[in-house]
MARGU-278522 format. One record per residue: x negated, y, z negated of N, C-alpha, C in turn; residue number from 1. Coordinates in Angstrom, 1 decimal. Each point is the difference from the previous one (the first is absolute). Layout:
N
     n_px     n_py     n_pz    ca_px    ca_py    ca_pz     c_px     c_py     c_pz     i
        X        Y        Z        X        Y        Z        X        Y        Z   NUM
...
//
This chain:
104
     n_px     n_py     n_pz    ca_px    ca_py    ca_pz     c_px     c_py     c_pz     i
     -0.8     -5.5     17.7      1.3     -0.4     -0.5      0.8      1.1     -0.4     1
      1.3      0.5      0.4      0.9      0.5     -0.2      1.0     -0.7     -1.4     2
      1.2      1.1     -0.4      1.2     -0.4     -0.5      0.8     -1.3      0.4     3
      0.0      0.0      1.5      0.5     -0.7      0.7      0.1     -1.5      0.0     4
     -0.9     -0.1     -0.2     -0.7     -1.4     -0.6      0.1     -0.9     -1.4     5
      0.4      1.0     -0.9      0.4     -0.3     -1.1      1.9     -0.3     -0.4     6
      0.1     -0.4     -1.2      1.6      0.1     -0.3      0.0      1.2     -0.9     7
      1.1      0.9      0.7      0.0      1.1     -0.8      0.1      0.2     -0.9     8
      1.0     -0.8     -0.7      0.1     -0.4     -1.7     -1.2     -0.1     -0.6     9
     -1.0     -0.8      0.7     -1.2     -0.3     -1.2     -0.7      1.7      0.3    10
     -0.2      0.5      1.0     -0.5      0.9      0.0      0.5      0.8     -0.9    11
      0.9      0.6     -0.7      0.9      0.3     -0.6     -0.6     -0.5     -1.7    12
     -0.4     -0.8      0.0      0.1     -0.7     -1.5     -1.8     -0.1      0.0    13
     -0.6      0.6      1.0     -1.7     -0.7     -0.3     -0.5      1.3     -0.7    14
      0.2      1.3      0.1     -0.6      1.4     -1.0      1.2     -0.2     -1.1    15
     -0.6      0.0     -1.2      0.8      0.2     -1.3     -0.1      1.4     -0.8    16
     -1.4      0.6      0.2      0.1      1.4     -0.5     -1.3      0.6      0.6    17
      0.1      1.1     -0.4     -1.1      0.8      0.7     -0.8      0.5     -1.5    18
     -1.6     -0.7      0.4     -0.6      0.2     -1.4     -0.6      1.6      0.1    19
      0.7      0.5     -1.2     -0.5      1.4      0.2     -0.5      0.6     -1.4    20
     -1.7      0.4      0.1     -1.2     -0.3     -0.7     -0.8      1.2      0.0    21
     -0.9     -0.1     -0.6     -1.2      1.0      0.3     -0.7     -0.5      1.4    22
     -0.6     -1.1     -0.2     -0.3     -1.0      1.0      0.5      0.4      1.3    23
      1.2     -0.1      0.0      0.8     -0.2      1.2      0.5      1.1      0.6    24
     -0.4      1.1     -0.8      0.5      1.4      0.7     -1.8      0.4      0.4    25
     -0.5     -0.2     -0.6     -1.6      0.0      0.5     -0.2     -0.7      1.7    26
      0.6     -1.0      0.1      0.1     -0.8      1.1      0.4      0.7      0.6    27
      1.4      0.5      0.2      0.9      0.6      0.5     -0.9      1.3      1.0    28
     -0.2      0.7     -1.0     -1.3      1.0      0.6     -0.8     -0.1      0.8    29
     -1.0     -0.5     -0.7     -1.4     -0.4      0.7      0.3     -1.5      1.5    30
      0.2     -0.8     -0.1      0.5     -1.0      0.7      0.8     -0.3      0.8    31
      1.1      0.9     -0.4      1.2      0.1      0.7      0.6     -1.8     -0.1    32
      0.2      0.2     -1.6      0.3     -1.8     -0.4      1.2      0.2     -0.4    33
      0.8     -0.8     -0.4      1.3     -0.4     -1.1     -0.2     -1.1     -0.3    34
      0.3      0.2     -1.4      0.0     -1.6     -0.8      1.1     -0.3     -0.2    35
      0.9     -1.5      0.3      0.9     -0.6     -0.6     -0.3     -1.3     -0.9    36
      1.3     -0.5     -0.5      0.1     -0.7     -0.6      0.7     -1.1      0.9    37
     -0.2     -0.9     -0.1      0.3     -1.1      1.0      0.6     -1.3     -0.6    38
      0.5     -0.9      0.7      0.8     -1.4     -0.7     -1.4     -0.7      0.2    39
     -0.5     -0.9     -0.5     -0.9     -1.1     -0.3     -0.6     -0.7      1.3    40
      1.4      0.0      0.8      0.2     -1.1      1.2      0.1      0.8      1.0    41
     -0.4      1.4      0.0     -0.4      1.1      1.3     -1.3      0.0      0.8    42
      0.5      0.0      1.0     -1.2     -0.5      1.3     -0.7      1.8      0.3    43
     -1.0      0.3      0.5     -0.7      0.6      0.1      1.5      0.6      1.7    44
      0.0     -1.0      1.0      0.6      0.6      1.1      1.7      0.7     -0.4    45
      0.4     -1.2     -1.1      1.0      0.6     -0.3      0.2      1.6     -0.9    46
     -1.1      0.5     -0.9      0.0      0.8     -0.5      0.0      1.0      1.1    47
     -0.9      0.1      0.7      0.2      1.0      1.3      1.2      0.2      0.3    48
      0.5     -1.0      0.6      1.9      0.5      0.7      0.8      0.1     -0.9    49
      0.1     -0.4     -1.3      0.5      0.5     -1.0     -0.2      2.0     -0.4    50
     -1.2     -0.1     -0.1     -0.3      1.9      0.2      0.5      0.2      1.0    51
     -0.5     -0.4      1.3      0.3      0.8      1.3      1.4      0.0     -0.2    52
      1.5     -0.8     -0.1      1.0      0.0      0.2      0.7      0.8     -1.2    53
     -0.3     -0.1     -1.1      0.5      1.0     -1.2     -0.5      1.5      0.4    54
     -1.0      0.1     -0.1     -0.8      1.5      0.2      0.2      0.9      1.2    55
      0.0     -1.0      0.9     -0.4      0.6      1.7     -1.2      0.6      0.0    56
     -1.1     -1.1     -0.2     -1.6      0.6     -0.1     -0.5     -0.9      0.8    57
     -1.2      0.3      0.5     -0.8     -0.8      0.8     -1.1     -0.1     -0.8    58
     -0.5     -1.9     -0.5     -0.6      0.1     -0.9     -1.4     -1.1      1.1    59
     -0.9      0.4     -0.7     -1.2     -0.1      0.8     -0.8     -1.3     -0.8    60
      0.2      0.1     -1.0     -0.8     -1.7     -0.9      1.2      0.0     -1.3    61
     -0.8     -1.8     -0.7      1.1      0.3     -1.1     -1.2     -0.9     -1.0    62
     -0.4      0.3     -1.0     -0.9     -1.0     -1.1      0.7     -0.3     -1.1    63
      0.2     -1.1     -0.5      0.7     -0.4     -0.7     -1.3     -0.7     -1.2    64
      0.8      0.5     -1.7     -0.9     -0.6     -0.7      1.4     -0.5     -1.3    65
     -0.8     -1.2     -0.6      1.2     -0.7     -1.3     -0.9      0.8     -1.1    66
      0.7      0.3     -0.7     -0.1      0.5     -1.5      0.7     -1.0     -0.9    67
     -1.3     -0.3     -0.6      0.3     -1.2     -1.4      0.8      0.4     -1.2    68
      1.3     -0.6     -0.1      0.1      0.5     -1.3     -1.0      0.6     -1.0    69
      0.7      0.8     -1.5     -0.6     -0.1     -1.1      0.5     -1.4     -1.1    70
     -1.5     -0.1     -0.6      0.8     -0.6     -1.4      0.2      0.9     -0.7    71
      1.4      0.0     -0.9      0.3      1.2     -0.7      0.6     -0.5     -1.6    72
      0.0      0.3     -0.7      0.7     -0.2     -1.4      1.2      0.2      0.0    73
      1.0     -0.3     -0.8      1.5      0.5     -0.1      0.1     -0.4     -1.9    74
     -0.3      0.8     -0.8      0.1     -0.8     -0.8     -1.1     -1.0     -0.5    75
      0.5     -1.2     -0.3     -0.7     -1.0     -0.7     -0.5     -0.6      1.6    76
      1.3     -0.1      0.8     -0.2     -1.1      0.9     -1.0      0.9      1.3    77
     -0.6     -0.7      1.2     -1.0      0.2      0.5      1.1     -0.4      1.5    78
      0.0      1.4      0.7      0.5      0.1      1.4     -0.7      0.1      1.3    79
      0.7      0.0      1.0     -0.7      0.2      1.0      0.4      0.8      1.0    80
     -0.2      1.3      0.5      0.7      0.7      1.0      0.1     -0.8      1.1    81
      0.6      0.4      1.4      0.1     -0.7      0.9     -1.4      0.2      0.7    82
     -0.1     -0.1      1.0     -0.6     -0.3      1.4      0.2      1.2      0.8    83
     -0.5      0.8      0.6      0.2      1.0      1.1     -0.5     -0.5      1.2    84
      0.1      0.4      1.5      0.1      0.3      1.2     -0.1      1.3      0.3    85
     -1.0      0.6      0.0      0.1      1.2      0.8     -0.8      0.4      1.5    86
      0.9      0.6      0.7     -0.1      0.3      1.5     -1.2      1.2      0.1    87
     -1.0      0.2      0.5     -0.5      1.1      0.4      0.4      0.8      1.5    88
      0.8      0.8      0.5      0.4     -0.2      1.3     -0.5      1.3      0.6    89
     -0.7      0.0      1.3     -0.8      0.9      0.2      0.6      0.5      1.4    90
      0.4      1.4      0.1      1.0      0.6      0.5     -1.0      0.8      1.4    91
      0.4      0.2      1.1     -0.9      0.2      1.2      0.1      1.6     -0.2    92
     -1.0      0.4      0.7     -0.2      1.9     -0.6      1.4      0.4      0.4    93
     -0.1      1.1     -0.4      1.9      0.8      0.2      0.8     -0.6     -0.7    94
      0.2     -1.0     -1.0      0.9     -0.9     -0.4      0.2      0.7     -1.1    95
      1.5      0.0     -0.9     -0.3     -0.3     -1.2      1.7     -0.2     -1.0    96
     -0.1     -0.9     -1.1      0.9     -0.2     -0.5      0.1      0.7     -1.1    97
      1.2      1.4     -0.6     -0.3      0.7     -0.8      1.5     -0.8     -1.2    98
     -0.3     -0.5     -1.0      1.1     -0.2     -1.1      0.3      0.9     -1.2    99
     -0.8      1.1      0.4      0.6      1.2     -0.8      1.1      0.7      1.0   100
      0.6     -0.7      0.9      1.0      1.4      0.7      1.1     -0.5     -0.8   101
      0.8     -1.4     -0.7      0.9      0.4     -0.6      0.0      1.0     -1.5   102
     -0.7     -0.4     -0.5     -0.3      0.7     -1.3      0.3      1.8      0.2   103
      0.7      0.5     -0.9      0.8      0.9      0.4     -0.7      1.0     -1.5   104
//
């Protein structure tokens, strides 16, 4: 499945940030991974042409895992962080997405 296939808009709205970690710069290395953060309602095909069409990468697999909120305190009262989505997206040899080139 290509971009093509998809509506560009959603592709557009399905990567929300790029989780950047000990973890994930580990990945980065050894794996030749990138972790994102993803919308809830992101498909495994759609994450792919989402990278491929932002990045211009040729991505070879994608694993996807949910991260449970915390319970957390605020005070008296008893909160709850959100819910995560995150993308594991696994980049074919020669690939690679660098987001240190804006940082100046």
């Amino acid at each position: 499945m290509n971009a093509k296939q998809f509506n560009q808009e959603r592709l557009m709205q399905v990567l929300l940030a790029p989780q950047i970690s000990e973890k994930a710069t580990m990945l980065a290395e050894k794996a030749n991974q990138v972790v994102f953060v993803v919308t809830p309602d992101a498909t495994k095909p759609e994450i792919k042409a989402a990278v491929e069409l932002l990045f211009k990468v040729q991505v070879s697999a994608v694993q996807v895992a949910n991260a449970k909120g915390k319970a957390k305190r605020f005070g008296r009262t008893m909160g709850r962080r959100s819910n995560v989505r995150k993308a594991f997206v696994s980049l074919m040899p020669g690939q690679e997405i660098n987001f240190a080139e804006g940082a100046a």
